[in-house]
Steps between C-alpha positions, in 0.01 A plus 500: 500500500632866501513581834757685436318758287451831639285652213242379225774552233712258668249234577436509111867484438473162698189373302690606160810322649292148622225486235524734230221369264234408797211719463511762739172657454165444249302811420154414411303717195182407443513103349880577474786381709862700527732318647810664612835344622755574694773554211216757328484710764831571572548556138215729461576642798861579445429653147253723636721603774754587289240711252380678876868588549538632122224727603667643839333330724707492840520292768233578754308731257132351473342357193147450420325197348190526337441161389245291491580142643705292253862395455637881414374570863674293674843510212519950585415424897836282502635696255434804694657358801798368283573881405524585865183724493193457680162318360147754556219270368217731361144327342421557146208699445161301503231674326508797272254656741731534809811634295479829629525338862763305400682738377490720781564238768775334364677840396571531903638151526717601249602758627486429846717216408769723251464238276741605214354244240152331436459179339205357313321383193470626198119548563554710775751697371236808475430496869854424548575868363242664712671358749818637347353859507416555886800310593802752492765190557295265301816507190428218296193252402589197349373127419699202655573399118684881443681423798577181369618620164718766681702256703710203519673437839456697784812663666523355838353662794556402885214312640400510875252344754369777599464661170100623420363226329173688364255794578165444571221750458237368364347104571 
């Protein structure tokens, strides 16, 4: 087991190390399965670090992720981690009808957080820019595969135990 791990990167180090191709994860979509391993994850995960780190992210600045539940979520919450910054889950918006609430309430998470970039789907990318506009430190809005496509390997950054693993704000 990994009881030496002192952080969720480096108990998935250990699964990547002992069983690589094991399915780590299935994200179910309607009638469809997506199964994830171990050896995908880090991958994803690494290149998307490395595309957060093109972008300036720092360690210990925030990130958003406005994703809905799927493999990309949990590939930019690793990778997020992997680039030393700090995961802020926000929800995608629901309904047409409450965008204006949206809008407003997740424009002080944002900003109450300093996240410095916001990820999400192409779909949302409109809300995503409204967001954009009331958040002064909001600098970039991007899709996990424009991360992807901006990165290969992440430069290393020092992991700790005590490190912030995520921000809450919303359930």
């Amino acid at each position: 087991t990994p009881a030496h791990a002192q952080t969720l990167l480096e108990v998935l180090d250990w699964h990547l190390q002992a069983h690589a191709d094991r399915h780590h994860l299935t994200c179910l979509d309607g009638d469809s399965e997506q199964p994830l391993t171990y050896r995908q994850l880090a991958d994803n995960s690494a290149t998307i670090a490395a595309g957060l780190q093109r972008a300036g992210v720092l360690p210990r600045q925030c990130v958003a992720i406005m994703l809905p539940t799927s493999p990309e979520y949990f590939t930019t919450y690793l990778a997020i981690l992997r680039a030393g910054a700090v995961p802020v889950p926000i929800y995608p918006p629901a309904r047409a009808s409450q965008l204006e609430e949206h809008v407003l309430r997740h424009a002080g998470i944002l900003d109450n957080a300093r996240a410095t970039l916001l990820v999400t789907v192409p779909e949302a990318m409109t809300v995503a820019r409204l967001l954009q506009a009331r958040v002064a430190g909001l600098r970039h809005v991007m899709t996990p595969q424009q991360l992807a496509a901006r990165g290969h390997m992440p430069a290393g950054v020092e992991e700790r135990g005590d490190d912030i693993a995520f921000i809450q704000y919303t359930s």
